[in-house]
N, C-alpha and C positions, 0 to 999 in steps of 0.2 A: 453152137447150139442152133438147132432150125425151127423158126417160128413156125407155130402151125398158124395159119392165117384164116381158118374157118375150121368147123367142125369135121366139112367132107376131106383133112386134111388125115383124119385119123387114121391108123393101118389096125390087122386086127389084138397085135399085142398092145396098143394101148385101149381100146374097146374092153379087152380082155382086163385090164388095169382098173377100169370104170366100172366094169362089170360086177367086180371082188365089193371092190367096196359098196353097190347096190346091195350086194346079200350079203354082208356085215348088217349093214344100213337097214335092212326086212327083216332080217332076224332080231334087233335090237328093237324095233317098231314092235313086233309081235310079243317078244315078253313084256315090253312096257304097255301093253294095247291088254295083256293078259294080267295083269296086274290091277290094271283101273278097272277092270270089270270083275275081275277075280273069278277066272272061269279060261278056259283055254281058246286062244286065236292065234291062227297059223297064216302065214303069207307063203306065197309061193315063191319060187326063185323068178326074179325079176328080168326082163325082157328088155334090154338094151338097146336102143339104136341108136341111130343120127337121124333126127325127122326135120325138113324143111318148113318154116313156120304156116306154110300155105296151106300146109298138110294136117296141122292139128287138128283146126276143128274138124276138117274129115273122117279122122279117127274118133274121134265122139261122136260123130252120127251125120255131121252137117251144122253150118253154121248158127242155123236154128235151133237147135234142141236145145234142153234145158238141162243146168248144168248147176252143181255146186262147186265154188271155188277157194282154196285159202290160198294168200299171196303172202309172202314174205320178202321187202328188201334185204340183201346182204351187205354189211359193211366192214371191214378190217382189211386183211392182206389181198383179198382176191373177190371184190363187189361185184355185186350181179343180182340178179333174183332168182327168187324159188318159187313153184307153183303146183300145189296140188289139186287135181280135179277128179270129180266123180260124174258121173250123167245122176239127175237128182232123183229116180228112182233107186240106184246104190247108197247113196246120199241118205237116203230118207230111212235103208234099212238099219245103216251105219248107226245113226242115230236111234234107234230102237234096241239095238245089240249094246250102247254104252249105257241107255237109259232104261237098261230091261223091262223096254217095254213093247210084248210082244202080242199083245191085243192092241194097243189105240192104233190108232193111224195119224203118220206125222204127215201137215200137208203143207203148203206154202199160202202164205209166208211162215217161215218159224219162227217157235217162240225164244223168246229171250233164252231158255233153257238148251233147247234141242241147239240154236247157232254156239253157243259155250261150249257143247259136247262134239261137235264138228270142228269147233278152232283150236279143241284141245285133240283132238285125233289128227289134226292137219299139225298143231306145233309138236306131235308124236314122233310122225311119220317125215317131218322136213327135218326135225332137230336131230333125230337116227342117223340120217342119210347123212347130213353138216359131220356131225361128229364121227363119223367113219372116215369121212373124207379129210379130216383134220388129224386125225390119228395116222393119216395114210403119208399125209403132206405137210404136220408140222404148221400149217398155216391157219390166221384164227378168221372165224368164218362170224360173224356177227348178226343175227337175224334180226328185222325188226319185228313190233309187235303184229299180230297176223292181223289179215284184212278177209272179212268173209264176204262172198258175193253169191246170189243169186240169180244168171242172166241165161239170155242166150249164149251160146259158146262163142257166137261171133265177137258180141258185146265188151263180152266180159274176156276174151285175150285182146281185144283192139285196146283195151283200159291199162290191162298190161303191160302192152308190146310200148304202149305210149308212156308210160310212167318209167321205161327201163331208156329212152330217146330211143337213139340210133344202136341200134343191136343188130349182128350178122344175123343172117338166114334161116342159121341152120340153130337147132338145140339137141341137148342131150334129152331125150322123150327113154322114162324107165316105168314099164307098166308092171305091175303087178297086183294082186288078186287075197284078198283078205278070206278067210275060212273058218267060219265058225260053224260047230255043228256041220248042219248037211247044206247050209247055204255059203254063198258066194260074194262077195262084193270089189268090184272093180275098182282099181285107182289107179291115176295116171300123173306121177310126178315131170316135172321136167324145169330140169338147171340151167338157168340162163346165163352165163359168167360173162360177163365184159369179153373180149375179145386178150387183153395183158395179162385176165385173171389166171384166164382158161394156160395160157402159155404157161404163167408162175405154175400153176398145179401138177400140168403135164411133167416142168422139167423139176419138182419136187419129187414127183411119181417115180421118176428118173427113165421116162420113156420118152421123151422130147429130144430127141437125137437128129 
């Protein structure tokens, strides 16, 4: 069996392996997101890549912009982290669409209420995506309780990338795009696995050859 030794090791039939289980992962998000609200919300099919960590906050705007975050440690067969992100304008609708509430305006800091409604959207959308991938791989993925943040994007991945130590380069970065009604809201997960994990998963997948 051949160690993948970083992300940029992937070819596109395991992409394609990651992929699947993304839109398991969105689909299962969207009826449990449709259920808590009781009212229909659609995700799109998710956008797969390999993003180099230099690169994230780029993708959110710059390392300045402001950002909403839920973090999860992973602990059992295959530890890592999980991190969901929204830019806190998406953030702020999110929270409007769980708390139907569509005249106030939610601003920062939030309340005690509106953060609950985000950590429960972010243990939604992380526990989907875990449980696809466990269903995929047989392997038990253990989340800790979520951590919500408020920062700059710079901020708030250096908080991250620090609490996960030494972690390669590269991450599995899967965007997608929540649809209620006529409006849009952007979310940007991304799976950090240990560098052993990411192997154990690949060669559970049975794409790790």
């Amino acid at each position: 069996m051949r160690l993948v030794g970083d992300f940029r090791s992937l070819n596109h039939f395991q992409i394609d392996a990651l992929k699947e289980i993304g839109n398991i992962g969105a689909g299962n998000a969207a009826t449990a997101l449709s259920k808590l609200i009781n009212d229909r919300v659609e995700m799109s099919v998710p956008r797969v890549r390999i993003l180099p960590f230099a690169k994230v906050a780029e993708i959110l705007g710059g390392e300045e912009v402001f950002v909403a975050g839920i973090y999860l440690r992973i602990s059992g067969s295959a530890p890592g982290g999980i991190l969901f992100l929204l830019p806190f304008a998406d953030a702020r609708y999110l929270v409007k669409i769980l708390l139907k509430n569509q005249t106030g305006e939610v601003l920062h800091p939030l309340s005690e209420l509106e953060c609950s409604a985000l950590m429960e959207a972010g243990n939604i959308l992380t526990g989907s995506f875990l449980n696809a991938l466990a269903m995929f791989t047989s392997l038990s993925y253990l989340p800790s309780v979520p951590a919500l943040c408020v920062d700059m994007a710079g901020a708030l991945l250096g908080t991250v990338f620090h609490d996960l130590g030494k972690v390669d380069d590269y991450a599995l970065f899967i965007e997608t795009e929540f649809r209620y009604q006529t409006n849009h809201v952007a979310g940007y997960l991304f799976f950090l696995p240990e560098a052993d994990s990411f192997n154990r998963i690949l060669s559970k997948l049975g794409v790790n050859t």
